[in-house]
N, CA, C and O atoms as a MOPAC input file, in Angstrom:
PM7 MOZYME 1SCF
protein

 N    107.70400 1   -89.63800 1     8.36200 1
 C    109.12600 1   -89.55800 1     8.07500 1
 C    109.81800 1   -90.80600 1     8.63200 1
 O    109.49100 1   -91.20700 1     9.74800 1
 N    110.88400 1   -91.53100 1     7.82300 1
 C    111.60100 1   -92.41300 1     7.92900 1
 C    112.21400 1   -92.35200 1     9.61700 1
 O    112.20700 1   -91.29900 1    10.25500 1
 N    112.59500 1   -93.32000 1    10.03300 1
 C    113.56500 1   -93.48900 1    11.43500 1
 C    114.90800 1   -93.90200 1    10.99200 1
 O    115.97900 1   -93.41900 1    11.35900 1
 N    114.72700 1   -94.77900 1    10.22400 1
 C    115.93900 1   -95.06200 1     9.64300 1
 C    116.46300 1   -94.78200 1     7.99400 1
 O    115.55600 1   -94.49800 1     7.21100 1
 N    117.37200 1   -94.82400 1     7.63500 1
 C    117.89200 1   -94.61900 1     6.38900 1
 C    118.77300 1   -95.70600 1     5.50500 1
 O    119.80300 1   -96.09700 1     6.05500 1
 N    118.44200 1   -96.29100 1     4.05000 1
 C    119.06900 1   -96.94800 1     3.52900 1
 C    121.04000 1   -96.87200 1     3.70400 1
 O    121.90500 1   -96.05900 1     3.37900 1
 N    121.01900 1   -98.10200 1     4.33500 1
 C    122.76200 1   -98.16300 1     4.20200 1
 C    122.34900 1   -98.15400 1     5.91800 1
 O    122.43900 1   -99.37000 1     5.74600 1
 N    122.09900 1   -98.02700 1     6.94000 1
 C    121.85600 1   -97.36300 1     8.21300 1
 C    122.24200 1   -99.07100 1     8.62500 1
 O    122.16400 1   -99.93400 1     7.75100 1
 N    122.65600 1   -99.40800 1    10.04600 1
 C    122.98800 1  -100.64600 1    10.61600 1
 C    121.93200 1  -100.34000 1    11.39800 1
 O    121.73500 1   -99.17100 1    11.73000 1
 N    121.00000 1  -101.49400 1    11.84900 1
 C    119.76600 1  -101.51800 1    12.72700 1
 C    119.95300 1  -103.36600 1    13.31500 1
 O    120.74200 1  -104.23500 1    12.94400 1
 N    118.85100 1  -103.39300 1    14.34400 1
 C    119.35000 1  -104.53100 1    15.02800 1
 C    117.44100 1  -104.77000 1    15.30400 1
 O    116.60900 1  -103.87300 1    15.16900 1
 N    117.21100 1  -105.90600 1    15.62000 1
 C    116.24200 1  -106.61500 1    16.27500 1
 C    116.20700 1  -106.60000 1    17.56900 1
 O    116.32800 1  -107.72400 1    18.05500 1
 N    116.07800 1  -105.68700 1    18.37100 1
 C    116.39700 1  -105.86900 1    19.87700 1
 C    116.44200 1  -107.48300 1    20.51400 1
 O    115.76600 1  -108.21700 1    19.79300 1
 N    116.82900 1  -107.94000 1    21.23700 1
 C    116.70700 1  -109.88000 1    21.63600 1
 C    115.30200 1  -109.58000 1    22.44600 1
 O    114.45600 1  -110.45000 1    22.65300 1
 N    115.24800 1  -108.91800 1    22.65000 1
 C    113.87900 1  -108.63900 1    23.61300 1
 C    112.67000 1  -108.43400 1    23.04300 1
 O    111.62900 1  -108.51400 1    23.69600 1
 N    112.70900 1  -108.13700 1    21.71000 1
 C    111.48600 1  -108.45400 1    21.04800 1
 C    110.63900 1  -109.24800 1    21.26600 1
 O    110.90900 1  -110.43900 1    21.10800 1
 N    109.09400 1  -108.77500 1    21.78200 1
 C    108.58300 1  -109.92200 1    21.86500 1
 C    107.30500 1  -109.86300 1    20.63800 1
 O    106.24500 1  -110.27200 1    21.11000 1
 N    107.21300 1  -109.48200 1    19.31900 1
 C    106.88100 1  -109.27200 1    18.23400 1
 C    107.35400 1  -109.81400 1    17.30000 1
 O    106.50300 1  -110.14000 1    16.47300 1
 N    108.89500 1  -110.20300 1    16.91500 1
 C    109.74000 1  -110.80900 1    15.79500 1
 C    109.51300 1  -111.80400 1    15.92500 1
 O    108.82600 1  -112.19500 1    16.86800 1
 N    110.03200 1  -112.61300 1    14.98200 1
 C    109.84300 1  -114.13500 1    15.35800 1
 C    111.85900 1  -114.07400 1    16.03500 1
 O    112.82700 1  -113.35400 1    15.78900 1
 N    111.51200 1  -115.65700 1    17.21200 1
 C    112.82300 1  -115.82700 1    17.72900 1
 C    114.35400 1  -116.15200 1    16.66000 1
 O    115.33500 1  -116.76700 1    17.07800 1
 N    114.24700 1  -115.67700 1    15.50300 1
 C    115.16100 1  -116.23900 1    14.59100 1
 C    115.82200 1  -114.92700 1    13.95600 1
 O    116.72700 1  -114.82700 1    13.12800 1
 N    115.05200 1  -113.93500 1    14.63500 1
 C    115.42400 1  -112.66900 1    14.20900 1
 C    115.76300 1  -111.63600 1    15.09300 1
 O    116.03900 1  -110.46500 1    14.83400 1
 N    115.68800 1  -112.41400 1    16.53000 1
 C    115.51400 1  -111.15600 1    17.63900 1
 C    117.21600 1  -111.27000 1    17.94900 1
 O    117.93200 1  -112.26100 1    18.09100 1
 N    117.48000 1  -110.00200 1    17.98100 1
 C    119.16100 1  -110.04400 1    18.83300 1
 C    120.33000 1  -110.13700 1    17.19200 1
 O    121.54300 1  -109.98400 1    17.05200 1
 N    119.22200 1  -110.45300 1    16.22700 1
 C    120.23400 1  -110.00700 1    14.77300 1
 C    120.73000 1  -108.65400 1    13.82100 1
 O    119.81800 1  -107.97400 1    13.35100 1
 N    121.52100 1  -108.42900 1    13.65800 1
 C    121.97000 1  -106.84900 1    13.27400 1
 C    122.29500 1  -107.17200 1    11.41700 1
 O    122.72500 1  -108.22600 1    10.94700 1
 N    122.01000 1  -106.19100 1    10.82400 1
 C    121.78400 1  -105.93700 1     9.29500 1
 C    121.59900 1  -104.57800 1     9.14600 1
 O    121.29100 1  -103.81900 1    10.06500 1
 N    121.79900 1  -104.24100 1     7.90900 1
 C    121.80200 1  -103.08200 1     7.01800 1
 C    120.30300 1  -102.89500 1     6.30400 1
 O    119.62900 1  -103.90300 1     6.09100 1
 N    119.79700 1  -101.55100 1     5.93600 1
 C    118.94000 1  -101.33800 1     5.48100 1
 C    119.10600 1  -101.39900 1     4.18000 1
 O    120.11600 1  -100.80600 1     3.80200 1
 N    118.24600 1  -102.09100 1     3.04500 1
 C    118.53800 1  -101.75800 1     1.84100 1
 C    117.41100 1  -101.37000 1     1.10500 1
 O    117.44300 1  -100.96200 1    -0.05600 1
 N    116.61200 1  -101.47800 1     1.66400 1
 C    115.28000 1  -100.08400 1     0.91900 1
 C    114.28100 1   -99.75500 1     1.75500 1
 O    114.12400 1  -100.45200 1     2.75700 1
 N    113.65000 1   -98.94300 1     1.57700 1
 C    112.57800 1   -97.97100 1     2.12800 1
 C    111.29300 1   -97.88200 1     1.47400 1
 O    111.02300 1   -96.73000 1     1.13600 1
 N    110.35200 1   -98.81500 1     1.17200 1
 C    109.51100 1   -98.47600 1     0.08300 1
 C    108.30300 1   -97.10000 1     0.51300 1
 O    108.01700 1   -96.95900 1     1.70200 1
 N    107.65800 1   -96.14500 1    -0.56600 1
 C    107.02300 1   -95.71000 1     0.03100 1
 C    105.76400 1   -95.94900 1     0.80500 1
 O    104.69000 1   -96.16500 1     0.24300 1
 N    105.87300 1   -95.91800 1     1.74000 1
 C    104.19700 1   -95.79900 1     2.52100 1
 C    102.91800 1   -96.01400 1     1.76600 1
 O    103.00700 1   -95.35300 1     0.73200 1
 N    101.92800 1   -96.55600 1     1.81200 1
 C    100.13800 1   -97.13500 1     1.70300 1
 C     99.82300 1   -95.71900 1     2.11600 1
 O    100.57600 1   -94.99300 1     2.76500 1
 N     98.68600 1   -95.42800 1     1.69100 1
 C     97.98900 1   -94.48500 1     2.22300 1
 C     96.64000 1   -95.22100 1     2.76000 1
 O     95.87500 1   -94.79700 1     3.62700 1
 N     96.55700 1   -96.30300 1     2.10200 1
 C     95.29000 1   -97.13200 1     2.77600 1
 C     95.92500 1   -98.38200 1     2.60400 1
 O     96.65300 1   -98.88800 1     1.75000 1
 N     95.30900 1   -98.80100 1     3.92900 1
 C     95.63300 1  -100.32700 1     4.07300 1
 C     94.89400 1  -101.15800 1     4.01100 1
 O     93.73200 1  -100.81400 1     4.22800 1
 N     95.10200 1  -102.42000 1     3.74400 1
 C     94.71700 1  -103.27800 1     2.76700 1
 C     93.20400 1  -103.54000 1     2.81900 1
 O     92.71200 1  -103.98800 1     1.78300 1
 N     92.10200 1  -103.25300 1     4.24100 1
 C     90.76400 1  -102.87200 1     4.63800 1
 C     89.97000 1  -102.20500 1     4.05100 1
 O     88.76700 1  -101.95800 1     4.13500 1
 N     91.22300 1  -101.79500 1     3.11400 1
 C     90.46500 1  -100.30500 1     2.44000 1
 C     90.21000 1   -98.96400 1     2.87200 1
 O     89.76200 1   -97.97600 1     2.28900 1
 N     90.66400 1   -99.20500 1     4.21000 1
 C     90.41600 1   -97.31200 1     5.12700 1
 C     91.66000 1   -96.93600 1     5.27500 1
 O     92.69600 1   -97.57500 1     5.45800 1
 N     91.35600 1   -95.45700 1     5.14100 1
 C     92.66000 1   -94.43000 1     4.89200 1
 C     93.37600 1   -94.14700 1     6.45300 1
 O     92.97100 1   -93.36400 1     7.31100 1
 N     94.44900 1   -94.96100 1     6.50400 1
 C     95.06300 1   -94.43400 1     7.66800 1
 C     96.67400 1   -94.84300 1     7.19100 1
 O     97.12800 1   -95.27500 1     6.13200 1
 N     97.34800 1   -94.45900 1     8.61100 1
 C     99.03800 1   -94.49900 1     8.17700 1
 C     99.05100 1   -95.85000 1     8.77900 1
 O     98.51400 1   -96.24800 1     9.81200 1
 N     99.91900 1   -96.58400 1     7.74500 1
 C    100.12800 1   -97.95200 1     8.02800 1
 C    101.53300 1   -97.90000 1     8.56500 1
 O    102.31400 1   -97.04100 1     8.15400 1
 N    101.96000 1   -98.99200 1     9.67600 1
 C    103.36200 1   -98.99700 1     9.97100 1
 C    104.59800 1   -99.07700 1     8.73400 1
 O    104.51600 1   -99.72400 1     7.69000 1
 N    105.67400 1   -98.28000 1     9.15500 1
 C    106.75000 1   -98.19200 1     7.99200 1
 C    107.19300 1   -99.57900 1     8.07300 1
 O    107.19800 1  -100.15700 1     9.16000 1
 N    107.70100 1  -100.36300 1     6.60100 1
 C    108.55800 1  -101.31300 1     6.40300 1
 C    109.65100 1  -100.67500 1     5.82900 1
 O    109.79700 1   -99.64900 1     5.16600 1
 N    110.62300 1  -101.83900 1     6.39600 1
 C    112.31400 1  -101.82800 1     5.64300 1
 C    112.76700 1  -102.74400 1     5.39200 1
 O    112.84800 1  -103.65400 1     6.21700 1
 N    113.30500 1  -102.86100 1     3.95800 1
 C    114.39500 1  -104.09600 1     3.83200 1
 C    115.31000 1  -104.18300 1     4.37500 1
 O    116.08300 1  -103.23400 1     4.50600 1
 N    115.52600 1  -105.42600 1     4.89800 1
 C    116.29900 1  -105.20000 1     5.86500 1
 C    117.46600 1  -106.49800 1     5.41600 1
 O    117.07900 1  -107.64300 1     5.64700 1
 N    118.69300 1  -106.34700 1     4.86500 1
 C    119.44100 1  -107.50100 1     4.57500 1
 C    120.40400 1  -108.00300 1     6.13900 1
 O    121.32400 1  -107.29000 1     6.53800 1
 N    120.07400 1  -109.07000 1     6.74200 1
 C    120.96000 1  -109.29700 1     7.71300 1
 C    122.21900 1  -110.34100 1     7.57100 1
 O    122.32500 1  -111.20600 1     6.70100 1
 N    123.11900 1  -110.07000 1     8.59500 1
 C    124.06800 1  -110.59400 1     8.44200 1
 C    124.29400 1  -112.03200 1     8.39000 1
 O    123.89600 1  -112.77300 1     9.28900 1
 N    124.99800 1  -112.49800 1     7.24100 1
 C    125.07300 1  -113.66600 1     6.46000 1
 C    123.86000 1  -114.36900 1     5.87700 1
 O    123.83500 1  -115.53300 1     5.47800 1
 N    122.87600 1  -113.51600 1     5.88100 1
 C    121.75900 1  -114.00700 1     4.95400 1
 C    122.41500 1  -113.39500 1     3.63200 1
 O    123.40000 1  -112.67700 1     3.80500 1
 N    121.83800 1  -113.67200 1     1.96100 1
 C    121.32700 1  -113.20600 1     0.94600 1
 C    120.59500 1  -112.95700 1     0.10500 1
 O    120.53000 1  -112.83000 1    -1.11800 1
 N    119.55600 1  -112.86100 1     1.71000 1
 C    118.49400 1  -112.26600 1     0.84300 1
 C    117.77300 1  -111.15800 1     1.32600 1
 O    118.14100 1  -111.43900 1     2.46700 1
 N    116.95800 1  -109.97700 1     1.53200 1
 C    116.09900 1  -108.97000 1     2.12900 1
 C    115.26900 1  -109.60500 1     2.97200 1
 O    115.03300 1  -110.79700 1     2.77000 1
 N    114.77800 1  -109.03500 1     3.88300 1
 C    113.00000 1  -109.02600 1     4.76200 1
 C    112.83700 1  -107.75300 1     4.85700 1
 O    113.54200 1  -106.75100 1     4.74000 1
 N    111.26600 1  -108.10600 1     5.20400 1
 C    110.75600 1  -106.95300 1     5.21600 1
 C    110.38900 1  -107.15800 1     6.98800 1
 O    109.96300 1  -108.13600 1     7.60300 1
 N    110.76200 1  -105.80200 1     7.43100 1
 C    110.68800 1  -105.42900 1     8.90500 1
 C    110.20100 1  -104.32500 1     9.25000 1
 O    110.60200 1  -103.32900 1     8.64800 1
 N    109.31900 1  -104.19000 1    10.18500 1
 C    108.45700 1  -103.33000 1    10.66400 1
 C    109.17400 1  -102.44000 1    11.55000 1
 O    109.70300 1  -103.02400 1    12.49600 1
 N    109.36600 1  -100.97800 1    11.49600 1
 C    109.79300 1  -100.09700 1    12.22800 1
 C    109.74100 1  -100.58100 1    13.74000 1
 O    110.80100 1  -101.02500 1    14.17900 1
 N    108.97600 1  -100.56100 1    14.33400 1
 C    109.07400 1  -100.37100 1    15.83200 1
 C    109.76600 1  -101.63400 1    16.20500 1
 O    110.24100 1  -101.67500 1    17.34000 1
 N    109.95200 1  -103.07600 1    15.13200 1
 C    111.36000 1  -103.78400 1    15.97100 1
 C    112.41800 1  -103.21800 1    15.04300 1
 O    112.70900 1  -103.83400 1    14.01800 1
 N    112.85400 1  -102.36600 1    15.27600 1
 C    114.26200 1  -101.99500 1    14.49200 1
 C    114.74800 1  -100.88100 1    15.74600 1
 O    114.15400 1   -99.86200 1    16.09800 1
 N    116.00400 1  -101.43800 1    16.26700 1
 C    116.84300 1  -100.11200 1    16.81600 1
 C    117.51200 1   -99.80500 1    16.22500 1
 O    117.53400 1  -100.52000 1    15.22300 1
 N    118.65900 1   -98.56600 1    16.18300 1
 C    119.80000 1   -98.17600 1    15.92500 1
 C    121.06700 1   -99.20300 1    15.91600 1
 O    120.63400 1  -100.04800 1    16.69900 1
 N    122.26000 1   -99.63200 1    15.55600 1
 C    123.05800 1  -100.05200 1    16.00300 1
 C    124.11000 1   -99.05200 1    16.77400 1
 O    125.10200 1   -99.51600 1    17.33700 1

Protein backbone atom coordinates (compact mmCIF):
# COMPACT_ATOMS: atom_id res chain seq x y z
CA UNK A 1 0.00 0.00 0.00
CA UNK A 2 0.94 3.49 -1.10
CA UNK A 3 2.55 6.08 1.73
CA UNK A 4 1.79 8.71 -0.21
CA UNK A 5 -1.00 9.89 -2.54
CA UNK A 6 -1.18 11.72 -5.95
CA UNK A 7 -1.62 15.60 -5.38
CA UNK A 8 0.13 14.84 -1.65
CA UNK A 9 3.24 17.61 -0.94
CA UNK A 10 6.37 15.40 0.00
CA UNK A 11 9.93 16.68 0.52
CA UNK A 12 13.50 15.05 0.16
CA UNK A 13 14.62 15.20 3.67
CA UNK A 14 18.33 17.53 3.36
CA UNK A 15 19.64 14.66 5.24
CA UNK A 16 19.35 12.21 2.74
CA UNK A 17 22.16 10.43 2.32
CA UNK A 18 20.69 8.26 -0.78
CA UNK A 19 19.36 11.24 -3.20
CA UNK A 20 21.60 12.84 -5.13
CA UNK A 21 22.65 16.49 -3.42
CA UNK A 22 20.39 18.42 -5.99
CA UNK A 23 17.41 16.94 -4.61
CA UNK A 24 17.89 16.67 -0.90
CA UNK A 25 15.98 19.47 1.21
CA UNK A 26 13.51 19.99 -2.14
CA UNK A 27 9.63 19.88 -1.70
CA UNK A 28 7.11 18.89 -4.76
CA UNK A 29 3.86 17.34 -5.39
CA UNK A 30 3.11 13.86 -6.33
CA UNK A 31 1.85 13.33 -9.76
CA UNK A 32 1.63 9.59 -10.26
CA UNK A 33 1.86 6.35 -8.62
CA UNK A 34 2.64 3.69 -11.09
CA UNK A 35 1.67 0.21 -10.20
CA UNK A 36 4.22 -1.98 -8.50
CA UNK A 37 6.67 -5.01 -10.45
CA UNK A 38 5.91 -8.08 -9.07
CA UNK A 39 9.39 -9.16 -10.24
CA UNK A 40 12.25 -7.23 -10.57
CA UNK A 41 14.24 -6.79 -13.23
CA UNK A 42 16.64 -10.27 -12.00
CA UNK A 43 13.79 -11.95 -12.75
CA UNK A 44 12.87 -13.12 -9.01
CA UNK A 45 9.58 -12.52 -7.52
CA UNK A 46 9.84 -10.12 -4.75
CA UNK A 47 8.33 -6.55 -3.75
CA UNK A 48 10.34 -3.99 -5.34
CA UNK A 49 10.60 -0.46 -3.66
CA UNK A 50 7.50 1.93 -4.49
CA UNK A 51 8.25 4.82 -7.07
CA UNK A 52 6.56 8.28 -7.41
CA UNK A 53 6.44 10.98 -9.75
CA UNK A 54 7.39 13.38 -8.21
CA UNK A 55 7.06 17.08 -9.95
CA UNK A 56 9.23 19.57 -7.84
CA UNK A 57 9.15 22.98 -7.35
CA UNK A 58 10.03 25.10 -10.37
CA UNK A 59 11.06 22.19 -12.34
CA UNK A 60 8.72 21.03 -15.51
CA UNK A 61 9.25 18.09 -15.58
CA UNK A 62 8.49 14.58 -13.27
CA UNK A 63 11.22 12.15 -11.47
CA UNK A 64 10.90 9.26 -10.43
CA UNK A 65 11.57 8.87 -6.52
CA UNK A 66 11.87 6.10 -4.33
CA UNK A 67 9.59 5.93 -1.25
CA UNK A 68 11.87 5.79 1.65
CA UNK A 69 13.45 9.41 0.50
CA UNK A 70 10.08 10.97 0.49
CA UNK A 71 8.62 12.59 3.79
CA UNK A 72 5.40 14.20 4.36
CA UNK A 73 5.37 17.94 4.04
Amino acid sequence: MPSFAVGQRVRVPANNLDATSSLCGREGVITFFPPLSEVDPDGTDQLLEPQYMVRFDGDTGDRPIYESWLEPV
